[in-house]
N, C-alpha and C positions, 0 to 999 in steps of 0.2 A: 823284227825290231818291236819293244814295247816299252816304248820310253814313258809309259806313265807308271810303272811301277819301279822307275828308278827312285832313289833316294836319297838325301840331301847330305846322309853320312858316308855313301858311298863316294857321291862327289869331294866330299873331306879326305877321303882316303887316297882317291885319284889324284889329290894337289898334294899331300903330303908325299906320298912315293915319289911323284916328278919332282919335288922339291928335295928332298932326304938322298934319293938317288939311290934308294935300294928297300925293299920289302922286308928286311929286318932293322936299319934307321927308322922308315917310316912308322911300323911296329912300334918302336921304346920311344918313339915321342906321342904315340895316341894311347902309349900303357897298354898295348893290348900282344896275343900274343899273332907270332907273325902266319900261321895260318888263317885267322879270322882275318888278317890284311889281304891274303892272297885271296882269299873266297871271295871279297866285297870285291875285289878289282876282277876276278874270273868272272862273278854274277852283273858287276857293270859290263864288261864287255860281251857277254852273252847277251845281253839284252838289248844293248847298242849293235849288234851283229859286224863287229869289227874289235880289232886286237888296239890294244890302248899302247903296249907295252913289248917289244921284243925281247923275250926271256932267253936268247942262243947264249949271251957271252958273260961273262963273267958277274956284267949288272944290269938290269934291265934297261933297256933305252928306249924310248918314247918313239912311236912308229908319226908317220906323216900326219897318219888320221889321229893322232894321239897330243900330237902337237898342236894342232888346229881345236883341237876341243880341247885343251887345257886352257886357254883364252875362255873359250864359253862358261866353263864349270869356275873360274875363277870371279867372274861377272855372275854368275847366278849366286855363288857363296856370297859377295859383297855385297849384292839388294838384299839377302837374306838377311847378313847382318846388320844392315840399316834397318830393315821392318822393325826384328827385334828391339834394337836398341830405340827405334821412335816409337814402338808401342809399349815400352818399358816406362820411357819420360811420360807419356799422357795418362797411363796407368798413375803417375804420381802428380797428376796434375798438369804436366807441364803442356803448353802448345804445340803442335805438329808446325804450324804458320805461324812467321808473323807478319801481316799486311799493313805496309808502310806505304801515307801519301805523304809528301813531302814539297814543299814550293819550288819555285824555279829559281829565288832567290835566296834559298838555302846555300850557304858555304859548299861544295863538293867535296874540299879537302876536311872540314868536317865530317862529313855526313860518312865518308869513307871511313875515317878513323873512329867512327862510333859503328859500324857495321864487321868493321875489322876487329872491336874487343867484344862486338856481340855473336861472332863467330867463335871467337877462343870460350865465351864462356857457355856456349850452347848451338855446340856442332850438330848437333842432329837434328837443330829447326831450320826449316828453307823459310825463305826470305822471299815476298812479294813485293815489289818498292814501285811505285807511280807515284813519277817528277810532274805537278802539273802546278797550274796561277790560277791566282783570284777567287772564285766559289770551291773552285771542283775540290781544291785540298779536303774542306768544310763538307763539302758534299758527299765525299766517300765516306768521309768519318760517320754522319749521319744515317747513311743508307746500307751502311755496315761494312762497304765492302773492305775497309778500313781501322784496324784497331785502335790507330793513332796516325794524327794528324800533324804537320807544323806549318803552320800559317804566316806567311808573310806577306804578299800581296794584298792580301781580304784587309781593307783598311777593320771591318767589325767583327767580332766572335758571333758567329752565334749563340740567343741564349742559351740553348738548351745544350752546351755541351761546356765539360768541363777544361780550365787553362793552366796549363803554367806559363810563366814568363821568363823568357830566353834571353840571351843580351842582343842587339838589334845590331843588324847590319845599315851600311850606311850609302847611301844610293847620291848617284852623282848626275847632272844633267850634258850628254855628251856630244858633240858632231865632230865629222870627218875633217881634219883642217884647210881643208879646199871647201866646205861648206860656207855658207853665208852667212851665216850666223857667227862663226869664228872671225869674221874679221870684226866682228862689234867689241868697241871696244866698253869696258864696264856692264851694268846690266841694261839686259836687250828690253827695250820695249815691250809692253805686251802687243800693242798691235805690229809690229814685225813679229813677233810668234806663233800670232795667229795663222799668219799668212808662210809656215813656213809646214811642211810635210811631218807630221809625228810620227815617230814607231813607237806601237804600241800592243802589249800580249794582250790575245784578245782572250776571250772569258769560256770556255767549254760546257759550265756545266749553267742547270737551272735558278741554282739560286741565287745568282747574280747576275743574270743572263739580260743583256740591252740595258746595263748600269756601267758608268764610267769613271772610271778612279784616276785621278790627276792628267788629265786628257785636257787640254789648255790649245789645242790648235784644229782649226776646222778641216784641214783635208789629214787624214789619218793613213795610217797600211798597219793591219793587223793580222800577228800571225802568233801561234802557241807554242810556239820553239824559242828559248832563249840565245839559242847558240844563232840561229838564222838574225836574230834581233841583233846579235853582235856583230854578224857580218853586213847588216847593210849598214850600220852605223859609221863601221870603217869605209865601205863604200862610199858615204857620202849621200845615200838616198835619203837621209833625213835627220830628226834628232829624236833622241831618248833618253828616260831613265836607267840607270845600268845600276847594279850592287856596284861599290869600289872594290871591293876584291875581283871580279871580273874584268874593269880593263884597266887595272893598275898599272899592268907593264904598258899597256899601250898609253897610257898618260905618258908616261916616264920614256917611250922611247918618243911620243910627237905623233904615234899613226891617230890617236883621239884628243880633242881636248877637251875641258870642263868651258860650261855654258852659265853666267848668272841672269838671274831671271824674277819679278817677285816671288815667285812660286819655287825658285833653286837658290838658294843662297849659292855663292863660290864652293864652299869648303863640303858642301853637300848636305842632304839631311839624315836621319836616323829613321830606320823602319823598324816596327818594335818589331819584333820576332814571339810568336808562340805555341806552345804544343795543346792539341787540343785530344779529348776522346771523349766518348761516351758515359757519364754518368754511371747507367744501370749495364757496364759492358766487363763480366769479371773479369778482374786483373789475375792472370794467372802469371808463373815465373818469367816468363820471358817479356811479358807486354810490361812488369812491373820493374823489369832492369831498365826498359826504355824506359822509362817514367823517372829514374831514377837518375839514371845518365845523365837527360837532358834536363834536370833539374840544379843537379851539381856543375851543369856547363859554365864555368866562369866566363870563357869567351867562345868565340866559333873558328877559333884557330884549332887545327889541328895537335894532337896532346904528343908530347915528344915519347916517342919508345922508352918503353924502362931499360934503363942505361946509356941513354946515349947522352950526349953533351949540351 
């Protein structure tokens, strides 16, 4: 066997026979005539030291070992045709990646419908996407790992990078209704606040690192997962700020309620939203659709399918 002198039209001709179902179809769909079919699949299977193809009956049929490696040759033809076509887009400029950090407090159903039309419009770039709070969005953007940034937590931009402004999502102060705080009625005192356990995302990265953003009660639990923040909340382990589009439904069925507070109005407050990147970071086609998207976002509701109602 010397499978390093196999070759990539050979394997084309291996998938077209098994597909055509005979060496004179698969012949008039590669335009060629049907002995150079026959030699390229004689010369594949010489070299693979096994028969691909049972020629006794009428039309060739596909032997065990023939079946089992037509799976293989149809994955090596499909990386193939991805290189191509991704080293075609970067030949014209376009990106291989694009590395998205993105807050915890970003919409989801958002965030999906903007990855969902940046897939239709440029299938051959992958996608790096880290959900993180507070510095670290800002932090990647900075240290590069990062093309684009959207900032919600970071109450400050850093100077040195550039923003647009989003429409802001709107954050509510929430506890478990077996909590203690729920049975206050109107706004709670700040010293009962004090004294009551906060949830709070704690901070990952450096440049915000042992700095504390609307942290108003002295014993704390902090943790970098938003989804964990939402189940102790339901639990009852304490209070927090949430996005309202996170426990909408649970307002609405009773398992959370809203908390007022100086610091929480009832009705909740607004946290501006923004997209951050680099300055001196060339915008090639795919980092400049995201620039562009999240520019023209009216809101952070997800955009209705073209066509539906």
């Amino acid at each position: 066997m010397n499978i390093e002198r196999l070759s990539l039209d050979q394997l084309r001709v291996f998938v077209q026979v098994a597909d055509s179902g005979s060496f004179l179809a698969a012949a008039r769909k590669l335009a060629r005539a049907q002995s150079a079919v026959s030699y390229a699949i004689a010369s594949l299977e010489e070299q693979l030291g096994l028969l691909l193809f049972d020629r006794s009956g009428y039309r060739p049929q596909l032997t065990a070992p023939g079946e089992a490696l037509l799976a293989d040759a149809r994955q090596v033809l499909d990386h193939v045709d991805s290189l191509q076509v991704r080293a075609s887009s970067y030949a014209r400029g376009q990106e291989l990646e694009m590395a998205l950090a993105v807050d915890v407090f970003f919409p989801l159903d958002c965030l999906v419908d903007l990855l969902q039309r940046f897939r239709a419009a440029f299938p051959a770039v992958t996608v790096r996407l880290e959900v993180e709070a507070l510095g670290a969005v800002a932090e990647r953007v900075i240290d590069g790992r990062a093309m684009l940034g959207i900032l919600g937590t970071l109450p400050t931009t850093p100077p040195n990078l550039m923003r647009i402004t989003l429409p802001s999502v709107r954050l509510v102060a929430v506890v478990a209704p077996h909590h203690p705080l729920a049975k206050v009625k109107g706004r709670i005192a700040e010293k009962m606040l004090l004294q009551q356990t906060q949830l709070v995302l704690s901070d990952r990265s450096e440049l915000t690192a042992r700095q504390d953003f609307s942290v108003h009660s002295r014993l704390t639990w902090r943790m970098s997962d938003l989804g964990t923040k939402h189940a102790l909340l339901r639990a009852g382990m304490g209070w927090g700020n949430m996005p309202l589009h996170v426990v909408k439904e649970d307002l609405a069925a009773g398992r959370l309620v809203s908390i007022s507070t100086i610091h929480h109005p009832p009705q909740g407050a607004e946290l501006p939203i923004q997209c951050v990147y680099k300055p001196d970071h060339r915008a090639g086609p795919a980092l400049s659709w995201w620039l562009d998207a999240l520019a023209n976002l009216g809101s952070l509701e997800a955009q209705p399918a073209a066509g539906s109602a």
